[in-house]
N, C-alpha and C positions, 0 to 999 in steps of 0.2 A: 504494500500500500504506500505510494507517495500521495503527497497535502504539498501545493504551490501555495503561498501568500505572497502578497505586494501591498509597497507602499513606498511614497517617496524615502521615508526614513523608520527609525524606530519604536512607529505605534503598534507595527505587529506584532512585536514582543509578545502585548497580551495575550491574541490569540494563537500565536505559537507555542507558547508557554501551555494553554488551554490545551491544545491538539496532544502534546508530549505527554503529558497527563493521563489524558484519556485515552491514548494509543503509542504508549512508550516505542511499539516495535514500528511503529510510521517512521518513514524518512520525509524527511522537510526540503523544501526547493523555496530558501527567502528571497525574493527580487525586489533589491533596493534600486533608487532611482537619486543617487547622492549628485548627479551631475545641473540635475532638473529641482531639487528639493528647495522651499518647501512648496509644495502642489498648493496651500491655501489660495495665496492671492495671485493665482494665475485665472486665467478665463477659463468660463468650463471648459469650452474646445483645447486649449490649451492643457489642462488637465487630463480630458479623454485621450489626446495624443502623448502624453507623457506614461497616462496608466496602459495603453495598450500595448505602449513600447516594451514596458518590464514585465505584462503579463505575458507578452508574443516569448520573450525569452525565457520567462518561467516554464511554457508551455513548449520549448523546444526538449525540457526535457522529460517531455511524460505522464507529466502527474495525474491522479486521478480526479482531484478535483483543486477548484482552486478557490484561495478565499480573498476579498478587497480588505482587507488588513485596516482602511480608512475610513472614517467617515464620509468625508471630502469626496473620495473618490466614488465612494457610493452611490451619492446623490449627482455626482455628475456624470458618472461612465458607466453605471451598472447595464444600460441597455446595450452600451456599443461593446459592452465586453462579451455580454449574453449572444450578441450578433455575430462578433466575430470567433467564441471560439465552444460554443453549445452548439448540439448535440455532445460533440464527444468529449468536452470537457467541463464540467458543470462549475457556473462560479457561483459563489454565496457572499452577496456582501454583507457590510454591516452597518446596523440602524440602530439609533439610540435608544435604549431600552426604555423610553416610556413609559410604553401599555404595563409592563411587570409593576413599574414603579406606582403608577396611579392607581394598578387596585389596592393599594395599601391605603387608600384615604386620603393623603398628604397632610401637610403641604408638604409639596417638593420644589425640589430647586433643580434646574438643567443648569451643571455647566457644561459651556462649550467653548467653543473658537468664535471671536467675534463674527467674524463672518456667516457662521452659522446663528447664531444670536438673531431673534428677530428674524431669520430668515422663512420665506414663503415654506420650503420644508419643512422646519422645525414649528412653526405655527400648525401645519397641516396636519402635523403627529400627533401635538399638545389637542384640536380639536378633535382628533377623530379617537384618541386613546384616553383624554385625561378630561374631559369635559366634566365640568361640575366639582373638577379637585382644584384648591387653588394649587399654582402653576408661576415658578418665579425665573425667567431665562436669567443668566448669571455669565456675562460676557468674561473671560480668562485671559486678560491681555496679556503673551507672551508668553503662558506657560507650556505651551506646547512647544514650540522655539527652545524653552529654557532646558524641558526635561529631554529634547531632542540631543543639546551640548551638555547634559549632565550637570548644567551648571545650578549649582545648590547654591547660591545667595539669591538667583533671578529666582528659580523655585520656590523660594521660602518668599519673594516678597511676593511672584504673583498668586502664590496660595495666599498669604495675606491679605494680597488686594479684593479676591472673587469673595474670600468667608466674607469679607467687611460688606458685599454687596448681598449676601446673603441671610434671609430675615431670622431672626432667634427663635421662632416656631419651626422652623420646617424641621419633619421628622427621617426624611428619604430625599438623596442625592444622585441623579444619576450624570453618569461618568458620559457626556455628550463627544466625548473627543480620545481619539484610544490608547493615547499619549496619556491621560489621566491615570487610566487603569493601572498604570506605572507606580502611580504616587498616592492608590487607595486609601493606607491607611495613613498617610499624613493628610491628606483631604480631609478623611473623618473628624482626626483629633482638630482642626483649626475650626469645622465645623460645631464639632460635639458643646450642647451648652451643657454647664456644670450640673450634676444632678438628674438631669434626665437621663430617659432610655438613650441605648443607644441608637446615633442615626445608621438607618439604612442604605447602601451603597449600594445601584444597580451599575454595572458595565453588560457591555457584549461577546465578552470575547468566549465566555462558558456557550452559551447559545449559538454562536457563531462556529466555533470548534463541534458541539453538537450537528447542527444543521449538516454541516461538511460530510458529517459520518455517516448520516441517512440520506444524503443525495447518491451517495457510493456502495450501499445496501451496508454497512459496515456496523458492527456494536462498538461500541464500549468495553474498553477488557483492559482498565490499569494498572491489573498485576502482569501484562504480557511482558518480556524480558524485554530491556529498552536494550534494543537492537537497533533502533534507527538513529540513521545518517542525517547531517544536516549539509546544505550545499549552498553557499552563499551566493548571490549572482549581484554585482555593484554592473548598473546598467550592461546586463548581458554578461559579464564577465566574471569568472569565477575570483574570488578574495574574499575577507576575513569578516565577522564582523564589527560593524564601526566601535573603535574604543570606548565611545560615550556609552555605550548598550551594556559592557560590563559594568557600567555601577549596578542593573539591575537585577533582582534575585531570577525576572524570567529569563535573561541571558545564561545568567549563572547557571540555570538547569538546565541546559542545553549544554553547555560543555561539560558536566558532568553525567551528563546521564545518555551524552551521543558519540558513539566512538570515532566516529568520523568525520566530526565539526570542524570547518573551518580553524586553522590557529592564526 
């Protein structure tokens, strides 16, 4: 069983990290796009030609299915991915978990990427999944950028700056950008008000890595022997992964649990 994921840089972590888990004996195909990065403030087109570029090379080597590792790239290239490379190779993108978050009651709070902020898509979610919950979008100036270079002073202020925009009731957080998922449990704690329950934290990347496995008829088997190979492709080209990705624990379990990973 190989799993392709993409993305301009290192949001896939999550759902890699997610995949390895679930199917230790998977080999991985990750296709970064570090020439093109960051995909936000391009134009969709621009965007769609950037993800098709590192899917096209993901998909030179095989995989069984592949995943958009991106929000970004979700909402602007899931069609032309599905066009160019389905039937035979099934993509699953990823969407901000919402619907999961709103039957909790709320309030919640969406962080994401400004640009997703306010956006015609992220409104369309909040109506169609969260109607009747309050609903507080929560724009993340730079934290994606920041967790992208690993750089922990920009991290700690833009996690500061989004909790300050975020209201002391909300009870559930979801992780709108998959760069987040990275930084869960320090999201919580800047979040968490003193004495209360703890908040709830929704990401995509468990459902996403799910999804994967049932477009391929596949289960779930996390005691399989972690035999699988990880293959790094930096636009098309085999190398290592980026140094920033080793601060985190989902990189870290890829080299220890893949005998074949990139050094």
């Amino acid at each position: 069983m190989k799993i392709a994921l993409i993305d301009s840089g290192i949001g896939l972590l999550a759902a890699t990290a997610a995949v390895r888990r679930l199917r230790p004996d998977a080999d991985l195909v990750l296709s970064f796009d570090p020439e093109g990065m960051p995909w936000g403030p391009r134009t969709p087109e621009g965007i769609t030609e950037r993800a098709l570029a590192v899917a096209e090379a993901a998909a030179a080597r095989r995989p069984d299915a592949l995943i958009i590792g991106c929000n970004t790239a979700t909402v602007n290239s899931l069609s032309a991915l599905r066009a160019r490379l389905e039937p035979g190779i099934p993509v699953i993108g990823t969407v901000p978990a919402i619907k999961p978050a709103a039957a909790g009651g709320g309030p919640v709070a969406i962080w994401a990427t400004p640009a997703t902020t306010g956006s015609a898509y992220q409104r369309g979610l909040i109506a169609s999944f969260a109607d009747g919950v309050p609903v507080t979008e929560v724009p993340c100036w730079g934290l994606a950028e920041a967790v992208e270079h690993a750089d922990q002073a920009a991290v700690e202020a833009a996690v500061s700056a989004a909790a300050e925009l975020t209201p002391d009731d909300v009870t559930t957080v979801v992780l709108g950008c998959t760069h987040y998922e990275l930084l869960a449990e320090r999201i919580r704690a800047a979040v968490q008000p003193p004495g209360a329950a703890p908040v709830v934290l929704h990401g995509s990347a468990g459902a996403v890595a799910a999804q994967a496995l049932r477009r391929i008829g596949a289960r779930p088997d996390p005691d399989a022997p972690a035999t699988g190979t990880v293959t790094v492709l930096l636009n098309g080209r085999e190398g290592e992964l980026p140094a920033a990705a080793l601060g985190y624990a989902e990189a870290r379990l890829l080299r220890t649990a893949s005998p074949a990973v990139s050094q």
